[in-house]
C-alpha positions as CSV (number, residue, x, y, z in Angstrom):
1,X,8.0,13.3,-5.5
2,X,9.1,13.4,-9.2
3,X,7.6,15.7,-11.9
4,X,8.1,15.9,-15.5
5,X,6.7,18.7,-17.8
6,X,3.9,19.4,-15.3
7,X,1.2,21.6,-17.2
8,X,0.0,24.5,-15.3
9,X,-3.1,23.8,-12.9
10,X,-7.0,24.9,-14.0
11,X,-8.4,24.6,-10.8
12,X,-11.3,22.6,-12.4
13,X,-13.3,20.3,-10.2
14,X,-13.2,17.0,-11.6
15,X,-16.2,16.6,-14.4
16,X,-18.4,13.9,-15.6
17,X,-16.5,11.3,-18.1
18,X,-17.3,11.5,-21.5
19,X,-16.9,7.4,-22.2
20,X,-15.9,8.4,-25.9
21,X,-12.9,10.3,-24.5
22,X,-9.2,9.0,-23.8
23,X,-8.5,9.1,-19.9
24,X,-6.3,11.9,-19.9
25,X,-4.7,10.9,-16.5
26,X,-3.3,7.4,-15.5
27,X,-2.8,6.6,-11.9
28,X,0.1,3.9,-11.9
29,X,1.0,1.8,-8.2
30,X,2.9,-1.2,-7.1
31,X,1.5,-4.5,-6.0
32,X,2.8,-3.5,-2.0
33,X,-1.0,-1.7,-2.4
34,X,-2.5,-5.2,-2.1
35,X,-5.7,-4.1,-3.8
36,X,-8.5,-5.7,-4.7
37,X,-8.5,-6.8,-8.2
38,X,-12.4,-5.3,-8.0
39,X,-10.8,-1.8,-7.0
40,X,-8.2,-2.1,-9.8
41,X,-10.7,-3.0,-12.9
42,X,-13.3,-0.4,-11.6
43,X,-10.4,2.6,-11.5
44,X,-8.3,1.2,-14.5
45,X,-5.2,1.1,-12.0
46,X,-2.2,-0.3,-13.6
47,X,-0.2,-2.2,-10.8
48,X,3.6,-2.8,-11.8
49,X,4.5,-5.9,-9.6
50,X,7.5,-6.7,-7.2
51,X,9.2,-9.9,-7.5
52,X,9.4,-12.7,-4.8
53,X,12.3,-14.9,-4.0
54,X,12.1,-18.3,-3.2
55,X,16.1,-19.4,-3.4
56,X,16.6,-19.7,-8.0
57,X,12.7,-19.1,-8.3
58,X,11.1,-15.8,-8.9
59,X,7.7,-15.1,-9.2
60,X,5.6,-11.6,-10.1
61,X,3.7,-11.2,-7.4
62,X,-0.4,-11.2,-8.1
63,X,0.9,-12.5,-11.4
64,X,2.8,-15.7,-11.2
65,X,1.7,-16.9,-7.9
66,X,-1.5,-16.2,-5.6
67,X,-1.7,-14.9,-2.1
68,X,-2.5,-18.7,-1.3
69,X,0.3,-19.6,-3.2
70,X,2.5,-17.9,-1.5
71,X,1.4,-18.5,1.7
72,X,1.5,-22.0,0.8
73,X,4.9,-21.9,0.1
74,X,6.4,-19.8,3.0
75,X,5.1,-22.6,5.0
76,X,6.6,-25.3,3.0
77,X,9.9,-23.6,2.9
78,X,12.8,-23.9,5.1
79,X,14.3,-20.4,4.4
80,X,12.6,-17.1,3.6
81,X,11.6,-15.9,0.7
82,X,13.1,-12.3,-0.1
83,X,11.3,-9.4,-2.1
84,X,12.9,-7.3,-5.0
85,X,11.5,-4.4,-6.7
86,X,10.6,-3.9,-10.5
87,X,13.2,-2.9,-12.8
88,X,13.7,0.1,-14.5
89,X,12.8,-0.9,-18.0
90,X,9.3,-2.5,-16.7
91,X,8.7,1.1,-15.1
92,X,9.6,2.7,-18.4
93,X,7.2,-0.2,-20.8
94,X,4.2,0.7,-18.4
95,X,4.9,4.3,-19.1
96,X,5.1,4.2,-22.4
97,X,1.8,2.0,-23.0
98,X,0.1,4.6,-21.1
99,X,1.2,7.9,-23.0
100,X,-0.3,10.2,-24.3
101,X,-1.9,10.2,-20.9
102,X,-0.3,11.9,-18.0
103,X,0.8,9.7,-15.3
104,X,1.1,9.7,-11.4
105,X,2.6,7.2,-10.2
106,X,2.4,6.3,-6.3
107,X,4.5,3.8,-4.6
108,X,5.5,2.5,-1.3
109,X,7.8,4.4,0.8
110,X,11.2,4.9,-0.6
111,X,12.7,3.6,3.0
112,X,11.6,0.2,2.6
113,X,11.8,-0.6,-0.7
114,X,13.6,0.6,-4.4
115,X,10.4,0.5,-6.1
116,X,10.2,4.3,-5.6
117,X,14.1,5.1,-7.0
118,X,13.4,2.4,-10.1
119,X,9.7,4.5,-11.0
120,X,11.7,7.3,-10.7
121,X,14.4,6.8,-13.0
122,X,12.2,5.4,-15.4
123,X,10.1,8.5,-15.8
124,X,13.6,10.4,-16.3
125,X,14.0,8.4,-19.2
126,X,10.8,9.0,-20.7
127,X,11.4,12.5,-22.5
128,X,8.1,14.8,-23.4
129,X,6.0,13.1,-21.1
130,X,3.4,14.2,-18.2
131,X,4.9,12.0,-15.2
132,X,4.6,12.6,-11.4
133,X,6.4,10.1,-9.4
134,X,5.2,10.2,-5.4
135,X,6.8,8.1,-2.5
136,X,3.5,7.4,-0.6
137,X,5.0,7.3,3.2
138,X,3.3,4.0,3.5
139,X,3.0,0.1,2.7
140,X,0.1,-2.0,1.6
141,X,-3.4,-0.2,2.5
142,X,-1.3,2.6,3.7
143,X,-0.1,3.1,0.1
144,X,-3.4,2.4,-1.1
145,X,-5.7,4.7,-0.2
146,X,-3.9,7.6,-1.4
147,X,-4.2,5.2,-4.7
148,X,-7.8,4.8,-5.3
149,X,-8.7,8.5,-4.5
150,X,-6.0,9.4,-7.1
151,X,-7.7,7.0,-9.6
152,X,-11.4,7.8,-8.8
153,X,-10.2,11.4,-9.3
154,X,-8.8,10.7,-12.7
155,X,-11.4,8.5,-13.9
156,X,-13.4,11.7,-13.1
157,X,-11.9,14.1,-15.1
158,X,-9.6,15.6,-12.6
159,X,-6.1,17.8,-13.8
160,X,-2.8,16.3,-13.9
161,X,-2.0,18.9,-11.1
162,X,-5.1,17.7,-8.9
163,X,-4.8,14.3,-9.0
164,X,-1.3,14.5,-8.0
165,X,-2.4,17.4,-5.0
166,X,-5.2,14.7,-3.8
167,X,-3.3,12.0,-3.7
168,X,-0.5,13.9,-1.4
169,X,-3.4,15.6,0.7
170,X,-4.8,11.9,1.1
171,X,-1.1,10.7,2.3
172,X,-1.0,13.0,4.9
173,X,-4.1,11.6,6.7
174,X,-3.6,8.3,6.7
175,X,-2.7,6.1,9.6
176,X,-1.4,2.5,9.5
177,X,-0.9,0.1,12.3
178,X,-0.7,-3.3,13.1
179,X,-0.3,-5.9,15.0
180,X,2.2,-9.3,14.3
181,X,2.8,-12.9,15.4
182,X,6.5,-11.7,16.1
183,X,8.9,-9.4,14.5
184,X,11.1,-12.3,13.2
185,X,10.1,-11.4,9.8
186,X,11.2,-8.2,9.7
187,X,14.2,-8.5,11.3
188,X,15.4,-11.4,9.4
189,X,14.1,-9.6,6.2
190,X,16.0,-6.4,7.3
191,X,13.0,-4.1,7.4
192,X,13.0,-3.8,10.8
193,X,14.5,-0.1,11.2
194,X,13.4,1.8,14.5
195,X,11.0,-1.1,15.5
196,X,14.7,-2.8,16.7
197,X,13.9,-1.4,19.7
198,X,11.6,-4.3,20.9
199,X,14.1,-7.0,19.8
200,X,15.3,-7.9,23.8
201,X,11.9,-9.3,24.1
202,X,10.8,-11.0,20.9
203,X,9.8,-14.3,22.4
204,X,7.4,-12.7,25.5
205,X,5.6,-9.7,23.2
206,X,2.9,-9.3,20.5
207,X,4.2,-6.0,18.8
208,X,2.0,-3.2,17.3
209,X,3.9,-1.4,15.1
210,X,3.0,1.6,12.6
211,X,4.6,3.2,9.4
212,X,5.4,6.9,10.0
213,X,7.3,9.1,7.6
214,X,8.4,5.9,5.6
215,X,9.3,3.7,8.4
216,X,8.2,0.4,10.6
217,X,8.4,1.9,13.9
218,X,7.6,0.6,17.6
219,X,3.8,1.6,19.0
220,X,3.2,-0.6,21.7
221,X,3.6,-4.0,22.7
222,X,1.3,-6.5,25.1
223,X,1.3,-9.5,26.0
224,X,-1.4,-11.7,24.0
225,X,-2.9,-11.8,20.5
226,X,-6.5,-10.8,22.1
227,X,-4.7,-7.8,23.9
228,X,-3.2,-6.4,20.6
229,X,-6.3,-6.7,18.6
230,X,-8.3,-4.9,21.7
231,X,-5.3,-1.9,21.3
232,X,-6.3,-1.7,17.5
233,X,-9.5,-0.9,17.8
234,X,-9.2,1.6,20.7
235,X,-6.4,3.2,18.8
236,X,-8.3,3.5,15.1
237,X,-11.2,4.8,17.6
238,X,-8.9,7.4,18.7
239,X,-8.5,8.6,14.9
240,X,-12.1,8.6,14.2
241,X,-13.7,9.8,12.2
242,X,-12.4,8.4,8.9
243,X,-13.0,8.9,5.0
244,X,-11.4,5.7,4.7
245,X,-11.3,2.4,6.9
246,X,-10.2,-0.5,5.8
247,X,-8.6,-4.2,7.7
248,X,-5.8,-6.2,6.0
249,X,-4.6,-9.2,7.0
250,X,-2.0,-12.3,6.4
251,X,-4.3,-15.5,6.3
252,X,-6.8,-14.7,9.1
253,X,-9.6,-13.7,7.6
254,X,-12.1,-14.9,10.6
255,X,-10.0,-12.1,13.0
256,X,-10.3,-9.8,10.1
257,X,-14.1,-9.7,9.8
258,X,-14.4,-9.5,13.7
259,X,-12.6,-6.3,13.8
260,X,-14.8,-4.8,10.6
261,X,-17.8,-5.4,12.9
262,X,-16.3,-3.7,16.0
263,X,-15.1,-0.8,13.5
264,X,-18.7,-0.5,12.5
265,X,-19.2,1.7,15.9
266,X,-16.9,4.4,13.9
267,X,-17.5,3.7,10.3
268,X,-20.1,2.4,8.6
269,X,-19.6,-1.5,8.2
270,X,-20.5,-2.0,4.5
271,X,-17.7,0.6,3.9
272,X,-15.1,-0.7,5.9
273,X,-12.7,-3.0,3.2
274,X,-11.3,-6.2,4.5
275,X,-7.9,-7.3,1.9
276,X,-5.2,-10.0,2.5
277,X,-1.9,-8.9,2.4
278,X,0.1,-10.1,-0.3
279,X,3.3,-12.2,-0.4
280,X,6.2,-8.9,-0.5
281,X,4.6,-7.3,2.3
282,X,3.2,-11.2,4.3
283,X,7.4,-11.9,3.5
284,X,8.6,-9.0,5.8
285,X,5.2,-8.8,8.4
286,X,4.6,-12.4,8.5
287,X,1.5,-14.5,8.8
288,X,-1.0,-13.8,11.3
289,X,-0.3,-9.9,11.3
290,X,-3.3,-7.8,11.3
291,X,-3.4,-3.8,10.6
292,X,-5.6,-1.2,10.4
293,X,-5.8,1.7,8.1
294,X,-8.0,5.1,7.6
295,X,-7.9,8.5,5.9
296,X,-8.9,11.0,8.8
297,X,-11.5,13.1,8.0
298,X,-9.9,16.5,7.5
299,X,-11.1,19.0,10.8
């Protein structure tokens, strides 16, 4: 994590929002979050997003082209997309539009993606301001959790100092895993890292993979679709309880809704969010993949 001119910490709970009042703290992420635009508008989120590839054309994702755009395309398209992060000078536009407010910033995890460096460097150019910079560990729901209680925080009331200590308390209690179609995405979009390990068997496998300390790494793998979905759930039910629960998925949102009812045993259903993943992570996980995520309840 980056910090700039941190003020020192009050301690103060977060208060009641006086509506007349500035928000004195701006919680800034990436579009990797895949968030609901609901989530965003309620929490005032800004979302800087990354840019897909198909061959000469380039598209802001959530911006220029839709989830069913995108998926849409992939399909059409005889090579894969490939994913690039924001530049510097959009970091350092978004930052400026929201000063005089400080700013944390929370991004997916500097190991598969530059978004982190370029948010980085960005606030090192912005001199005088309040900026905290944090590399979330994680990747879509992963990244956003630690997100919206950030935001929610801030749209509270909450310090500079404690939204930034909540929202690295939240990262270290959240899980994310998942199941794909195959791991031909990710090793043709070179995201693959540690999860390399069940390459000799790509053809035979359903892998379940999970993103720990910044990286895709191996979990399991089984041998049919229903089997993987089955090792979710008893998994996430070996996490229980959770503050958080939420399903993503890439275009299967019939599979999606069956594992929100089975995750009602655990959580309660009308709190459990189902989101689609979006077209930079659905470029490197692929269609069909399904994951779970939570924030353990702290013991």
């Amino acid at each position: 994590m980056t910090t700039h001119r941190a003020a020192s910490s009050t301690g103060h709970e977060p208060r009641s929002v006086d509506p007349t009042k500035p928000q004195s703290v701006r919680v800034v992420t990436d579009s990797t979050a895949d968030l609901p635009q609901s989530i965003v508008d309620e929490l005032g989120i800004t979302v800087v997003p990354l840019n897909i590839h198909f061959g000469d054309e380039v598209y802001k994702e959530g911006v220029e082209i839709t989830n069913e755009e995108f998926y849409r395309k992939l399909e059409a398209s005889a090579r894969l997309p490939t994913t690039s992060q924001p530049s510097v000078g959009e970091f350092e536009a978004v930052y400026r539009s929201l000063q005089p407010a400080g700013i944390v910033s929370i991004h997916i995890a500097e190991k598969l993606s530059g978004t982190y460096n370029s948010a980085r460097l960005a606030s090192e150019n912005i001199t005088g301001a309040q900026i905290a910079v944090v590399d979330s560990q994680s990747v879509t729901i992963g990244l956003a959790w630690p997100v919206i209680r950030a935001a929610r925080a801030a749209k509270a009331g909450a310090s500079f100092e404690d939204v930034v200590k909540l929202a690295k308390e939240t990262m270290s209690r959240v899980r994310l895993v998942a199941a794909l179609e195959t791991l031909e995405y990710l090793r043709r979009g070179g995201r693959i890292g540690p999860a390399s390990a069940f390459l000799g068997s790509l053809l035979s496998i359903k892998p379940l993979i999970h993103v720990q300390e910044g990286e895709v790494r191996p979990l399991e793998k089984v041998r049919t679709q229903a089997r993987a979905i089955q090792r979710l759930l008893e998994i996430a039910s070996q996490s229980a309880p959770y503050d958080d629960l939420a399903v993503a998925h890439a275009r299967r949102p019939e599979a999606a809704e069956a594992i929100r009812k089975s995750l009602g045993s655990i959580h309660p259903y009308e709190q459990i969010l189902v989101v689609e993943i979006g077209g930079v992570v659905g470029t490197h996980a692929g269609p069909g993949t399904i994951g779970i995520s939570g924030t353990r309840k702290s013991i």
